[in-house]
Backbone as CSV, one residue per row, in Angstrom:
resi,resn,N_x,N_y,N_z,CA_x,CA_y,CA_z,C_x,C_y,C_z
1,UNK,18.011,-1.010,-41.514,17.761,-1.597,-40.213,18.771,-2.698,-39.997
2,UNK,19.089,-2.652,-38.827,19.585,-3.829,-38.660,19.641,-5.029,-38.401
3,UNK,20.058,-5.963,-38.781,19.510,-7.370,-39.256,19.134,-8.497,-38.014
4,UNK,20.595,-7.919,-36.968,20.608,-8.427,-35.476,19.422,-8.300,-34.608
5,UNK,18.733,-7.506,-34.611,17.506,-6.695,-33.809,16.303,-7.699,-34.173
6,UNK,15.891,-8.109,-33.050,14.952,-9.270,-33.545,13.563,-8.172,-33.375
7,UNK,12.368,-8.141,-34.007,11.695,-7.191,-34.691,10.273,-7.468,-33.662
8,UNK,10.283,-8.446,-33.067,9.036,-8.986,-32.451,9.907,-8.849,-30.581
9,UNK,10.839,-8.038,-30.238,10.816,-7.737,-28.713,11.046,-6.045,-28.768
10,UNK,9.930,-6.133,-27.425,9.620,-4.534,-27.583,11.039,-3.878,-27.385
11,UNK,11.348,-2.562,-27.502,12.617,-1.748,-27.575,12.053,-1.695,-25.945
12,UNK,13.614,-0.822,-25.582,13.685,-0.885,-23.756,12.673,0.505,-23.848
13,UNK,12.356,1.604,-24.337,11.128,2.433,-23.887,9.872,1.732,-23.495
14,UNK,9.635,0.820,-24.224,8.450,0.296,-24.494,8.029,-0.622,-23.062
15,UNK,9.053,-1.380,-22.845,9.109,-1.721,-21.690,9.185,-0.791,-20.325
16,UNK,9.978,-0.094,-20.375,9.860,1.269,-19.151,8.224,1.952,-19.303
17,UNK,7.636,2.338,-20.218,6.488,3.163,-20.017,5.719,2.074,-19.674
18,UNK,5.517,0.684,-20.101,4.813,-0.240,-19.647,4.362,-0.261,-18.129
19,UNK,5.465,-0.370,-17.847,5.999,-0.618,-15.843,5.756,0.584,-15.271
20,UNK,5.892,1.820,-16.182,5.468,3.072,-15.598,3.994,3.305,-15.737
21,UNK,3.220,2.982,-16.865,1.867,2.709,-16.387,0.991,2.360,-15.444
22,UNK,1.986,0.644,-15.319,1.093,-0.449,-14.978,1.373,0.150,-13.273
23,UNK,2.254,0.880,-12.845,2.442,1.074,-11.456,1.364,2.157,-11.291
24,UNK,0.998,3.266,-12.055,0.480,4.236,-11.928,-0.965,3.844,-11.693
25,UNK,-1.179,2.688,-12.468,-2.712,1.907,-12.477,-2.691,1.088,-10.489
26,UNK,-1.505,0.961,-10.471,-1.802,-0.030,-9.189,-1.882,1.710,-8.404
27,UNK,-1.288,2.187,-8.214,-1.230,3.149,-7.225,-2.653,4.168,-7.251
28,UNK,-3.183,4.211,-8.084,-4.590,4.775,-8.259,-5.275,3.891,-7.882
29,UNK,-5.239,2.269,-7.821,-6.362,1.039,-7.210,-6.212,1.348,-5.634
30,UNK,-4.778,1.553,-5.743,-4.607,1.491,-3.687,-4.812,2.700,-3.004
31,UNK,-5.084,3.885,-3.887,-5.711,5.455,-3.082,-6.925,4.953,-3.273
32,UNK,-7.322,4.153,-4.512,-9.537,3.925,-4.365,-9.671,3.156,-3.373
33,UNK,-8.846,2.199,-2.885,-9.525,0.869,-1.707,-9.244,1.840,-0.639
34,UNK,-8.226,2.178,-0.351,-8.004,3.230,0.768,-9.191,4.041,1.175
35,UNK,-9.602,4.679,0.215,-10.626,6.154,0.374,-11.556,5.368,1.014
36,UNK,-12.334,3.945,0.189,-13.689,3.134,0.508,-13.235,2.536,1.545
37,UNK,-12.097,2.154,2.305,-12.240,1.642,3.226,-12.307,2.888,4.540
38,UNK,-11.813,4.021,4.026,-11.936,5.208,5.354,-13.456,6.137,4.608
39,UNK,-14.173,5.733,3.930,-15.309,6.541,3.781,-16.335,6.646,4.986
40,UNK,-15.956,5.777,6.043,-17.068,6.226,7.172,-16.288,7.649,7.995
41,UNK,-15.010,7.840,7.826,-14.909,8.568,8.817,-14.338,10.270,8.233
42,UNK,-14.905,10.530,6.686,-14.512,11.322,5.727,-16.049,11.765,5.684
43,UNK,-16.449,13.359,5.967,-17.723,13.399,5.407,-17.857,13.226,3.744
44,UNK,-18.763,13.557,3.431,-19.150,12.934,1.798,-19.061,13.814,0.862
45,UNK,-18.519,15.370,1.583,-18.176,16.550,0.221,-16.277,16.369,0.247
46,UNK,-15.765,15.973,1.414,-14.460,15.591,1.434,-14.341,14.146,0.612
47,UNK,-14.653,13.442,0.629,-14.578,12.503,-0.122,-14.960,12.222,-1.223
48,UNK,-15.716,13.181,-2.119,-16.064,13.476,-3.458,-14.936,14.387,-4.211
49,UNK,-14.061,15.802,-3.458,-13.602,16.244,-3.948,-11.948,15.519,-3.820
50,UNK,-11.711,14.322,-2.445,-10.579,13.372,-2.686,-10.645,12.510,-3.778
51,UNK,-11.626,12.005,-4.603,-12.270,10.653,-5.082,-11.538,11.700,-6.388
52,UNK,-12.287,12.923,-7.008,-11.924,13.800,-7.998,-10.460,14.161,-8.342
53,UNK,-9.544,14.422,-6.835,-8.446,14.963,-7.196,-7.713,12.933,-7.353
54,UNK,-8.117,12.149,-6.928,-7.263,10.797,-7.380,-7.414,10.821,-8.496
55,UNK,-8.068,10.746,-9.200,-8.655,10.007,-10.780,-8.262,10.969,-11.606
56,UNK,-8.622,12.469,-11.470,-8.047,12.989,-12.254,-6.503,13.911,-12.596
57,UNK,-5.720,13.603,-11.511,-4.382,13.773,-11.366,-3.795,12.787,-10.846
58,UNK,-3.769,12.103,-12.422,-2.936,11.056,-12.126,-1.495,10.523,-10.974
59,UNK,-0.235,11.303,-10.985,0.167,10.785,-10.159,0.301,11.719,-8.720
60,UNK,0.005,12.985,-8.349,-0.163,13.537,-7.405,-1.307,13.199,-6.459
61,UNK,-2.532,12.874,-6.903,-3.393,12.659,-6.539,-3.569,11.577,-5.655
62,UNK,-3.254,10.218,-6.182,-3.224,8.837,-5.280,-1.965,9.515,-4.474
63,UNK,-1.069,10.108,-4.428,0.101,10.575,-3.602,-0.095,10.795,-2.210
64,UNK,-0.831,12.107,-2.765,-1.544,12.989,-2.130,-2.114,12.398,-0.793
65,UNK,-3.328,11.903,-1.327,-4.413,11.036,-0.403,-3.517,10.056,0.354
66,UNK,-2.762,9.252,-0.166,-1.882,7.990,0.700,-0.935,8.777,1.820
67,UNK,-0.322,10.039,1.476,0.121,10.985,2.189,-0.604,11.500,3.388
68,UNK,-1.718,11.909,3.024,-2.128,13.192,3.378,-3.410,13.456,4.405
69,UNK,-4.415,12.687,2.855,-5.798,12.569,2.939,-5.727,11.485,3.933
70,UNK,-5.836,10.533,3.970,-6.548,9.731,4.996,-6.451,9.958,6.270
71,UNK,-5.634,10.671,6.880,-5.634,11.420,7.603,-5.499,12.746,8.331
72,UNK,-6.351,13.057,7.089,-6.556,14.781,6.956,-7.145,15.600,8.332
73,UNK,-7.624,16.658,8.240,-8.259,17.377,9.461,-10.058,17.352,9.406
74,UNK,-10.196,16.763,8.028,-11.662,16.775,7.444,-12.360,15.595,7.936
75,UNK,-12.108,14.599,9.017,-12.457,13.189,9.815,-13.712,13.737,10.499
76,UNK,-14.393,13.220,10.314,-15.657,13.035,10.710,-15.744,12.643,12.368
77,UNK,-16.046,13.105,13.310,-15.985,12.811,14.645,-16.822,12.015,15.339
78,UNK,-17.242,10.899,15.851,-17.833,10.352,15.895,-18.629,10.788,17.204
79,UNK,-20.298,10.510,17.433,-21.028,11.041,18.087,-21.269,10.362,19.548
80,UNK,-20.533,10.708,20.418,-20.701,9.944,21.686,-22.259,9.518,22.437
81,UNK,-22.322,8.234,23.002,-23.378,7.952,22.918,-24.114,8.258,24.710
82,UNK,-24.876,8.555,24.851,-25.640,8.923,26.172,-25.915,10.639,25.779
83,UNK,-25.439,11.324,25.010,-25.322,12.528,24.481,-27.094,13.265,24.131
């Protein structure tokens, strides 16, 4: 080994997968606040099987929804009133 290499700073992978995590963690927080903040206008089998494809596909999933989903064709219509 070499002697120069100070033994206590992470190697540059270590640092890249870090940042590639820690983004993957923020970008899955901001498809969950997203979904809960549009859950009134998502019925509740669309928004169980959005909630499913975030969490468990990791990076397509929050993609997806920030793309896609929140303003999908699956919006709930709201019920006019005098009706």
């Amino acid at each position: 080994m070499d002697g120069s290499a100070n033994p206590l700073l992470p190697a540059g992978y270590d640092v890249a997968w870090t940042i590639v995590s820690a983004l993957m963690i923020v970008l899955l927080v901001v498809a969950l606040v997203s979904m809960a903040r549009s859950a009134g206008r998502i019925t509740a089998t669309a928004a169980l099987v959005w909630a499913l494809l975030v969490i468990c596909v990791p990076v397509v999933g929050p993609i997806a929804w920030l793309a896609v989903g929140w303003r999908s064709g699956l919006v709930r219509t709201p019920a006019i009133k005098g009706e």
